[in-house]
N, C-alpha and C positions, 0 to 999 in steps of 0.2 A: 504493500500500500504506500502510495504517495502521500504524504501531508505537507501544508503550507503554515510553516510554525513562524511566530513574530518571537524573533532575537530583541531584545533589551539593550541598550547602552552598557557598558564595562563590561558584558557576559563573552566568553567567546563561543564561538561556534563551537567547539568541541563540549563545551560545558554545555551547552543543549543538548547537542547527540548524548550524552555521558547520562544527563536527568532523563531523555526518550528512553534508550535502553535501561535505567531503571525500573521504568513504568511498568515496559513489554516486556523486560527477557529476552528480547529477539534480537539481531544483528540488526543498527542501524548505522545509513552513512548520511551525509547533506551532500547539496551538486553546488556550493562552492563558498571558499569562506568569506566571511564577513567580520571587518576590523573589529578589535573589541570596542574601540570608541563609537564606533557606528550602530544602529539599530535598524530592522526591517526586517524584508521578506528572506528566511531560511527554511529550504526546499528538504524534508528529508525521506529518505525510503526508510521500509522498512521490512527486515523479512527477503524473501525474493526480489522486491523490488529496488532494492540497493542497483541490483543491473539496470536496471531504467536512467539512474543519476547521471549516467556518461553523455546520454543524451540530452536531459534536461539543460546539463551542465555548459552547455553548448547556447542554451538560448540568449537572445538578448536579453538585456535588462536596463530598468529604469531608476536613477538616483535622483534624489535632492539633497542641495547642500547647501552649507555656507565656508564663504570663503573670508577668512580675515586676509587682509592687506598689511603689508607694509614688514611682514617678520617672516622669516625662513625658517621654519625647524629642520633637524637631521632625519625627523621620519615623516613630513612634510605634512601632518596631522598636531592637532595641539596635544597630541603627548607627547609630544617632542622638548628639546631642546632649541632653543633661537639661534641660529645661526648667524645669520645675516639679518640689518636694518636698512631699509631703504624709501626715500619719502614717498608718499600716493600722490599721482596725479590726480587733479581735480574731476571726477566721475561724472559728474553732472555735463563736463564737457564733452564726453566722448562717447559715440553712438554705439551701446550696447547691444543693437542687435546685427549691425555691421561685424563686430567683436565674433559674435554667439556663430556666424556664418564662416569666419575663417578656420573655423574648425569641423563643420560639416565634413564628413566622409569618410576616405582610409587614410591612417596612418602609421610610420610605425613609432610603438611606442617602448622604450626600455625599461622594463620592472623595476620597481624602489629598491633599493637593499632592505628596508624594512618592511617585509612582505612573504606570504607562507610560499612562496616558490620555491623549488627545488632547486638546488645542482649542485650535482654528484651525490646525489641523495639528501643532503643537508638543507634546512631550510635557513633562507636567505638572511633572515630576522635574526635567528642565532649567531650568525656571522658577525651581523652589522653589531650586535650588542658588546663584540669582542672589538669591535672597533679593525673589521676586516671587512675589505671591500673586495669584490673580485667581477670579472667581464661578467656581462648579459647581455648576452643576444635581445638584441629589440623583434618585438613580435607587431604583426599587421593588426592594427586594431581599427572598425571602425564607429564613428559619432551621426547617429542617425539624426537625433534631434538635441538642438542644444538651445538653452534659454539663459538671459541674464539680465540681472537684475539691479539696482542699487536697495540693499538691505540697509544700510544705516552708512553715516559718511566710508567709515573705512573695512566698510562687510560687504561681499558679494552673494545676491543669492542666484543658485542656477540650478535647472532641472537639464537633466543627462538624458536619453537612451542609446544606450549604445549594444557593441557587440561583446560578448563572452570575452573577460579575458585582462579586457580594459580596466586601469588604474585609476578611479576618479583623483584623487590623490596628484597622480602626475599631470594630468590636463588642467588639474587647479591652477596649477605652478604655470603650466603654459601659458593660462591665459593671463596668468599675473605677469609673464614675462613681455607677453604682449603689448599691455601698457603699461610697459618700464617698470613695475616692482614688483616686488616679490610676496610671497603671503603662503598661507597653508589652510587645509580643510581644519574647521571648529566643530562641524556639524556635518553627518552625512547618513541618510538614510533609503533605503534600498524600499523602493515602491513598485517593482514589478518584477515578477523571471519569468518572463514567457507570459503565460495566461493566467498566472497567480498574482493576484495583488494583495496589496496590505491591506486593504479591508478586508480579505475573507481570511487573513490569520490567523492562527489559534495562538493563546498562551499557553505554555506549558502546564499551566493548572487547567484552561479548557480542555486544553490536548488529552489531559489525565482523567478530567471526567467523562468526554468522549468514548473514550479507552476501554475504561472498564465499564461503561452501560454496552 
């Protein structure tokens, strides 16, 4: 069986599957992780249908976010560390959805170092935590629909859909590179995978009364 479970802010994805398999006793997986700062749509099988996730795991998806300005973290999220300071250009002056359209389509995009990607088996986040950086291959990603916003003087908001795979995280920074400064995701939460959205979510305590009637 497939379910459409609602992740929490600070939870990770694993700590879901971890509370699911409590519930059921059965093998569960999810079809793709989601930051622990982030919150939304988590896809998981359960049972035989774990082989179904390769698929899922494949579809687009939709985010929302907020973007602060003006500060770089090292995991380009506000769990981070600040990195870099640099001033904001005036927003009010510049055509945000000119902006929202230079990013329309395929791109390739290179994985964060702070990120559950693999290689050579190792995930990437562990690396970076040792303060080891190592190559990544940039992958074709692409941005189906992009919107932006002005959230308050120096916060951007913007709604994503894009393809499988994709880094909200790093198109942030793009777009902050865009016009001239820098910034990091504050806020980001996953409102669609495929045909699942966050309205018909379950929480893990609905999940569980589900479950057992």
């Amino acid at each position: 069986m497939i379910y459409n479970l609602y992740k929490p802010k600070s939870y990770t994805s694993f700590s879901i599957v971890k509370q699911v398999k409590k519930i059921t006793s059965e093998k569960v997986g999810h079809s793709g992780t989601l930051d622990p700062f982030a919150d939304g749509v988590l896809i998981l099988g359960i049972g035989k249908s774990t082989k179904k996730l390769s698929e899922i795991i494949e579809y687009d998806k939709r985010y929302r976010g907020l973007i602060k300005l003006g500060e770089k973290t090292d995991t380009k999220d506000l769990t981070g560390t600040v990195i870099e300071k640099k001033d904001i250009p005036e927003i009010k002056d510049i055509d945000l959805d000119a902006l929202a359209k230079l990013f329309i389509g395929k791109h390739m995009q290179k994985p964060p170092m702070y990120s559950a990607r693999k290689i050579n088996g190792v995930r990437l986040y562990k690396l970076a935590r040792k303060n080891i950086s190592v190559d990544r291959n940039p992958k074709e990603i692409e941005i189906k629909d992009l919107s932006c916003s002005l959230y308050n003087k120096d916060t951007l908001s913007i709604e994503v859909e894009c393809s499988s795979g994709t880094y909200i995280r790093v198109l942030a920074e793009d777009i902050c590179s865009e016009i001239e400064t820098v910034g990091h995701l504050v806020e980001l939460t996953r409102t669609k995978v495929g045909p699942f959205e966050i309205k018909e979510s379950l929480t893990v305590e609905k999940f569980e009364e589900k479950w057992k009637s």
